[in-house]
N, C-alpha and C positions, 0 to 999 in steps of 0.2 A: 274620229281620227285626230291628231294630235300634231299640227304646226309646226312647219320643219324649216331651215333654211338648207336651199342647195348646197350654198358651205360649209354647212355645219358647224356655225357658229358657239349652237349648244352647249358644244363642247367648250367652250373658253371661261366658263362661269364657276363657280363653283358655289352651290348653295348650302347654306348656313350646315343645318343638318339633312346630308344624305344618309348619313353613316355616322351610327356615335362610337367615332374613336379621342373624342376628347380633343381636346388644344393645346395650346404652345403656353409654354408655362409662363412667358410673359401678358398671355391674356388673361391665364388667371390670375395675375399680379394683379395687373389693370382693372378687372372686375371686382377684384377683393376691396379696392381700393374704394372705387365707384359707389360698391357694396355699403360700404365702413358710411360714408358721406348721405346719404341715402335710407340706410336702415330703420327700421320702428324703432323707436325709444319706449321702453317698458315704465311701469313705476315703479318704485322701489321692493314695493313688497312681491312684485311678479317679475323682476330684472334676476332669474337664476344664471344664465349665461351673460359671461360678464366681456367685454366687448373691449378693445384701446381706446386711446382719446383721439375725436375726430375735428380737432379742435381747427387743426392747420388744413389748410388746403393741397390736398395730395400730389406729385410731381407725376404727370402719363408721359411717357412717350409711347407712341406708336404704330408699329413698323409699317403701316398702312391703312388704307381705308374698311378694308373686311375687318383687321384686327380689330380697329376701334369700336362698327359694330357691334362685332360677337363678345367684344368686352363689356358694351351697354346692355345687352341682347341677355348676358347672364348673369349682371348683377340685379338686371330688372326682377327676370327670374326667381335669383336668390328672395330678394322683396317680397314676391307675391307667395312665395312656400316656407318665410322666414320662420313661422308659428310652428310650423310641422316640422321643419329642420331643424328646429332647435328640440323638439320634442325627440325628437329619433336621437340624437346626441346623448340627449339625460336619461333617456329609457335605456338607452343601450350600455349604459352608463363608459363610456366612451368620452363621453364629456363629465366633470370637469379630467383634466388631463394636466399635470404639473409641470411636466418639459415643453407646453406648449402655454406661451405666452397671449397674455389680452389680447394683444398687440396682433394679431395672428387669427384671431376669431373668426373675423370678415373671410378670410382666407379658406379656413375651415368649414365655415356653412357654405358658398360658394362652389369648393371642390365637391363638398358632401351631395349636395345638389345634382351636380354633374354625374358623381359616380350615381348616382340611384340611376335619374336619366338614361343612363347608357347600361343600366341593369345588373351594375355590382359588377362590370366587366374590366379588365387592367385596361389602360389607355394605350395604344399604341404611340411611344415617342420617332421621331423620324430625326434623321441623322442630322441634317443640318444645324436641328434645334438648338439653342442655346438654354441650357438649364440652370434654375435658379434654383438655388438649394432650400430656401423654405419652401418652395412648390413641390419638393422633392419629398422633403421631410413629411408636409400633410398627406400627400398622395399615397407615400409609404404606411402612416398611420393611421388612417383613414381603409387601405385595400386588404392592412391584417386583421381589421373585425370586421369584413366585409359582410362577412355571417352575420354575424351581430347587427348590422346596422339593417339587412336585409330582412330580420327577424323583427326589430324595431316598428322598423316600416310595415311591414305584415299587422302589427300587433295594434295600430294608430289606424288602419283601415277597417281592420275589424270591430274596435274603441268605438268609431264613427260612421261603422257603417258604409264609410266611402268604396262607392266600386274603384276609382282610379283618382288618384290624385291632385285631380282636377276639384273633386270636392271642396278641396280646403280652400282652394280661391275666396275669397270674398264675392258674395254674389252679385253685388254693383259692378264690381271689374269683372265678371263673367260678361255680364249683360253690356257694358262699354266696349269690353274687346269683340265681341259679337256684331257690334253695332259698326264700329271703327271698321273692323277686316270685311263690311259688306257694302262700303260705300263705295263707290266707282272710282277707279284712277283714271288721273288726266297727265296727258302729258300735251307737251306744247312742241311744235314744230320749230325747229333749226333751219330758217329761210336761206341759212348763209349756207347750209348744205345739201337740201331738198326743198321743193316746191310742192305746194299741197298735192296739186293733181297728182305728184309720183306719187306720196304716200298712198294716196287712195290705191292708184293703182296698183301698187306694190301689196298694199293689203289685201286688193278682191285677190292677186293669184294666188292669194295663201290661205282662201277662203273665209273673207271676212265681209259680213255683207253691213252697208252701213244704214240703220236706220233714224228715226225722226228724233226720238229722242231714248233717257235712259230709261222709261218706263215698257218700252219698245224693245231691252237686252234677252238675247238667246244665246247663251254660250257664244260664240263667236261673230260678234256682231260691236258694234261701235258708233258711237254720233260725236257730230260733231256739238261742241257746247255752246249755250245758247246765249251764252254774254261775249266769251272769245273765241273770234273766227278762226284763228290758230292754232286752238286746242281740242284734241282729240278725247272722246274719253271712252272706255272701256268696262268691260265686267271684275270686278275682283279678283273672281277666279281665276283669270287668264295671266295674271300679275308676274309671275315664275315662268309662266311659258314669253308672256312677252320679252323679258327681260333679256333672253337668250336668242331673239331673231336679231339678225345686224343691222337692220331697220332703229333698233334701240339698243343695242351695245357701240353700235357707231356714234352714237350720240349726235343722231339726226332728228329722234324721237326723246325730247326730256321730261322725265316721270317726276312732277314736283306738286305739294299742295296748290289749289287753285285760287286761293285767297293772294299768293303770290301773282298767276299772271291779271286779276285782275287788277291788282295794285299797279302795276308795270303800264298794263291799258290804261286806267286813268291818268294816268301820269302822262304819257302819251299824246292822250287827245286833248289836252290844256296845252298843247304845244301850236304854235299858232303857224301860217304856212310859212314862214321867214324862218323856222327853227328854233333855237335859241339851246342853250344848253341845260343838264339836267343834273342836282345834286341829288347823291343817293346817302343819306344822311349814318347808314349804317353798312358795314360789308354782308353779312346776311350770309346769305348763300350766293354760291357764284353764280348758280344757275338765274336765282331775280338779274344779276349784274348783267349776263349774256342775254337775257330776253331783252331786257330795255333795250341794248345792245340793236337788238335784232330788228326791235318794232321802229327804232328810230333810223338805223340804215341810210334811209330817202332824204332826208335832213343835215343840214348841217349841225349835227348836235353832238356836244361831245359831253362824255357820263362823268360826271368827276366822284368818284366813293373814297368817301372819309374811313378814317380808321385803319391804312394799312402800314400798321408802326413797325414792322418790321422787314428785311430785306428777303428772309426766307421766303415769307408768307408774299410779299411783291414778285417773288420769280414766279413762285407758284403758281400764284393769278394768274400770270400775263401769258403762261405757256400757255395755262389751260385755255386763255381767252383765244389764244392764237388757235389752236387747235381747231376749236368750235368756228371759229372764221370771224371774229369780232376785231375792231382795228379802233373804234371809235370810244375805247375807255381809258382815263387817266385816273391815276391810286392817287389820293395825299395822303401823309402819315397822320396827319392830323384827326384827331378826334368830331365828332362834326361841331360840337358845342364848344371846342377850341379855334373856332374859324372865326374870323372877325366878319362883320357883315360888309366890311367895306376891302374884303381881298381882293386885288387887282385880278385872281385868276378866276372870280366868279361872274365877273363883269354882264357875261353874255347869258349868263343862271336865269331861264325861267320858272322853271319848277325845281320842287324839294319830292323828293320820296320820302316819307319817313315811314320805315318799317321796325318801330323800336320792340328791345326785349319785353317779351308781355308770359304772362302768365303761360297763355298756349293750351287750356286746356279746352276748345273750338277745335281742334286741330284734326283733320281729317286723320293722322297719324302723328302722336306727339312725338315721337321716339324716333322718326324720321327728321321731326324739327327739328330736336336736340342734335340729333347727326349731320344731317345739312348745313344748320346757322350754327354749329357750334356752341349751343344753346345751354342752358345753368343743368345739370342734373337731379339738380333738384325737383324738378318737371317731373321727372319719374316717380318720386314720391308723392308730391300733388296726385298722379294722376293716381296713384295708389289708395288716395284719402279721398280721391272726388272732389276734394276743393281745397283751395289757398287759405294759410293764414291770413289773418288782417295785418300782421304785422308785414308779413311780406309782400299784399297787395299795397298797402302804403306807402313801403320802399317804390315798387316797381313803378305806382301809380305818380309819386314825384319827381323820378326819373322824366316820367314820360311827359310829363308836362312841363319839365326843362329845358328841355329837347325840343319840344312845341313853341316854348314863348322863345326861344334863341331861334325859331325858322319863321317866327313873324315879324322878329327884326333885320331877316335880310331884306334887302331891296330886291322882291320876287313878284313873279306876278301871281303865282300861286303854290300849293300845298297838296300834297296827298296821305294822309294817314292813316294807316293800314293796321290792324290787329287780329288775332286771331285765338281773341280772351273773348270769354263769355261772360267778365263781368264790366258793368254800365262803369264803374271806378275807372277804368284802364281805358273806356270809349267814351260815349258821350259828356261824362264828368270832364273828363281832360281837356276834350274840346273848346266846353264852351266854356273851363276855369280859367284858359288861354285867351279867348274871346276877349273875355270879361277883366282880364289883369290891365288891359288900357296900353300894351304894346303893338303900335303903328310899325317901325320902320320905316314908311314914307308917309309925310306927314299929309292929312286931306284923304289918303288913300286907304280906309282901315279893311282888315277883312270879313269875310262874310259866309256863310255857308252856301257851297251851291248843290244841288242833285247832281250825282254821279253820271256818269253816260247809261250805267246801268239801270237804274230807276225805272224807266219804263220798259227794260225788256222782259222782263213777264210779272207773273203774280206771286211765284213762290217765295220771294224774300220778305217777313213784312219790314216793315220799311219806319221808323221812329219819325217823325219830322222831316228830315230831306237827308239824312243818314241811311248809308246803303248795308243792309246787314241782312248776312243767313245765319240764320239757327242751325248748330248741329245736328243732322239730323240722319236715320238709312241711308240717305241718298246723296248726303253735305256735309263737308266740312263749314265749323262756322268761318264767318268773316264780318269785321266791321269795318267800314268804309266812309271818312270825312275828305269832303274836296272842298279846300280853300281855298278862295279868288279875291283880288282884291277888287273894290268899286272904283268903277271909272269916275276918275277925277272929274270936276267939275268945268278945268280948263279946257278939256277934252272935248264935250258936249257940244 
């Protein structure tokens, strides 16, 4: 039986692909774009399809949150079939094409992608749409050798042997996305709008029975997790269905990486019973911003998130904050590493979150992070190669440790630092480079590493020194976890 709500909520969703009638000719801007930023780079002597320059950083707008999606969703796509799509172009000899420009390429493989997908079939346009004429143009040029490109495609299956197209994947991202789409989702409860007990209840009427843990999952079944008592987590497979009960399109139930709520907890329990307030050193996702939010309620604490430099992106916030029932968050425009340590508005600051740009390739779902934190998309190519330049873990890995020594010079009592990189450069490097550079903040009082609250709740993370960290794994997204405290002063003793 299949999970229903009495009001038929279902209905209010609409998932990615029910039906391939294609999309709105601004996502395939947005994707060609994405594409362009993202794509394999050939070598010279194997670079046949010749591509514009991606030199500038692309301008998206996008008319909403699906749109943006389905525009990462198919430029990814384009990525992982780019070898074949380009191959069905030269075979079909379709490519090269003279009234269509370099400039245009990304666009091309993209739409061509799409048309196979939907099985060489015209796209249905819908009235409202707004058309853009080089979407017009390829789709045009692209639907009159449809033949050709379908005979193409025939002729590259048979070359290889492939039963479906699935083939050409590279078999590490076979095997990662395999891995990725069987780990369990978690979501974390909205105390500002439901209390555990309802969800429970709300769950058994709809036939879900909760057991011990995820090794304990049957179809329709759920535990609660074993570090945060607020989060729920589920079976994979249920991920479509849940998304459609009002339980979780109310946004009572929020479906985020867990390497988030447990950063939020740590941060949390360094909070001492007087309160004090909390910097969240990046805006992230708004959903980290509402938990802390949530977990701190009982307290006088108020969330101060750096980085919201613009007025759009402040309204935005504060509806959505209102919505979800949070009251106790303040934006600065400021960057966090633009904040002096001695701002009068941090005054009551005990802790720092720091959840910085990192690699991401631990991530229970990377392509969720990029869409959430608004995250580089460059991530998609990473995850395409399995692993980061050194030039750009370098980059990331300096950032991150700028960030870290400008949060041991606040006057705080402690630190939380969260990642969700699998390499030691972006964790424990950073930490203890920070450590070791010789900045106090309060002079007598330097920092220290302490064990997480997590540490002892069970066996499966191992664990480095007193750093809290899981390994990627069927069952986990990674997470690395540093909690910094300062030592008690000597005057104190």
């Amino acid at each position: 039986t299949k999970i229903s709500d009495e009001k038929g909520s279902a209905g209010k969703r609409t998932l990615t692909h029910i039906e391939k009638i294609g999309y709105s000719d601004s996502i395939y801007m947005n994707a060609a774009k994405i594409f362009q930023g993202i794509r394999s780079e050939k070598s010279k002597g194997r670079n046949l399809v010749q591509y514009g320059d991606n030199s500038e950083s692309p301008m998206m707008a996008f008319k909403d949150e699906h749109s943006r999606r389905v525009s990462y969703e198919l430029a990814f796509s384009a990525l992982k079939y780019q070898d074949l799509l380009e191959e069905i172009l030269l075979d079909s000899k379709v490519y090269p094409c003279y009234s269509i420009p370099d400039e245009l390429t990304s666009l091309l493989v993209v739409m061509l992608y799409d048309l196979q997908d939907g099985k060489f079939k015209k796209r249905k346009i819908f009235p409202e749409e707004e058309l853009v004429a080089e979407v017009q143009e390829i789709e045009h040029y692209l639907y009159s050798y449809r033949t050709k490109l379908a005979a193409a495609l025939a002729r590259c299956r048979i070359k290889y042997d492939a039963l479906s197209i699935e083939y050409f994947v590279p078999e590490e991202i076979c095997k990662e996305e395999q891995r990725t789409s069987a780990i369990p989702i978690c979501f974390w409860i909205n105390a500002f709008q439901i209390s555990l007990e309802d969800v429970i209840r709300s769950l058994e009427m709809k036939g879900f029975t909760k057991v011990e843990s995820v090794s304990d999952f049957d179809h329709y079944t759920y535990a609660v997790d074993q570090h945060c008592p607020d989060v729920l987590v589920f079976p994979s497979s249920l991920r479509e269905e849940l998304l459609n009960l009002d339980l979780f399109a109310d946004g009572k139930l929020l479906l985020q990486d867990k390497s988030r709520s447990l950063a939020v907890h740590s941060a949390q329990a360094l909070l001492s019973e007087g309160g004090g307030d909390i910097i969240m050193a990046h805006t992230g996702s708004h959903l980290t911003i509402a938990h802390m939010s949530v977990l701190t309620n009982n307290s006088r604490t108020t969330i101060f998130v750096c980085g919201v430099n613009s007025l759009a992106k402040e309204e935005e916030l504060m509806n959505t904050f209102s919505h979800m029932g949070c009251k106790n968050i303040r934006l600065l425009p400021e960057d966090f590493t633009e904040l002096k340590p001695t701002d009068p508005r941090l005054e009551k600051a005990k802790v720092i979150l720091l959840i910085p740009q990192c690699s991401g390739l631990g991530a229970g779902n990377p392509m969720e992070l990029i869409l959430s934190e608004h995250g580089d998309a460059g991530l998609l190519r990473d995850l395409f190669q399995g692993f980061v330049s050194e030039d750009k873990l370098s980059i990331l890995a300096e950032r991150q440790l700028n960030e870290l020594i400008h949060a041991l010079k606040c006057k705080l009592q402690a630190i939380v630092y969260c990642t969700c990189s699998v390499y030691p450069e972006e964790n424990e490097l950073v930490v203890k480079k920070a450590l070791e550079s010789g900045v106090e903040g309060e002079k007598g009082r330097p920092y220290r590493i302490i064990p997480s609250i997590f540490s002892t709740c069970s066996e499966s993370e191992s664990s480095t020194e007193i750093f809290f960290k899981m390994e990627p794994s069927g069952i986990s997204s990674g997470c690395f976890l540093a909690v910094l405290e300062r030592k008690v002063s000597y005057e104190n003793n």
